[in-house]
Structure formats: structure tokens, C-alpha cells
C-alpha positions, 0 to 999 in steps of 0.5 A: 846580807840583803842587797841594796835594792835597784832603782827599776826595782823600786819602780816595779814595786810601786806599779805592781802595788798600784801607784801609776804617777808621780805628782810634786817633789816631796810626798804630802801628808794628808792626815796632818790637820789643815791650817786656819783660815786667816782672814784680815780684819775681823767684822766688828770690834766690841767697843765699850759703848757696846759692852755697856748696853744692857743685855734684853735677856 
């Protein structure tokens, strides 16, 4: 049966493999997709007096 590895183990895996800090306490997924930006109000709002302008085209 393997024993439970040691926590200076660990420690030795992750330097020998490349990681020299640590930052923040739970890891951070950067493959998951951003939020949207959410902004306030929008710009402009149709109203039905814009609607009812003929389109040029």
C-alpha cells in the first residue's frame, strides 16, 4: 500500500516542477470564459417614434 505522502514532500514536488510562489488561497481557473462586462444603463433606447422613421435603404 503507498503511504500518504509528506507535506515538505509535496513542497519538494512543486519547486522541482517549477512553482516558486504561491499567491491567493484557492487556485484560479484561467480556462473558464470571463464574465460580460455589465454596464448600466444602456445608450439609447428604441422608442416607437424611432421605429417609425422610415429606413433610407
Amino acid at each position: 500500500m503507498a503511504r500518504k505522502p509528506r507535506p515538505l514532500d509535496l513542497l519538494d514536488w512543486y519547486i522541482e516542477a517549477g512553482a516558486d510562489e504561491a499567491i491567493g488561497e484557492a487556485p484560479r481557473n484561467r480556462f473558464e470564459e470571463p464574465e460580460p462586462e455589465r454596464g448600466g444603463e444602456p445608450e439609447w433606447e428604441e422608442t416607437e417614434a424611432l421605429r417609425s422613421i422610415p429606413s433610407p435603404l
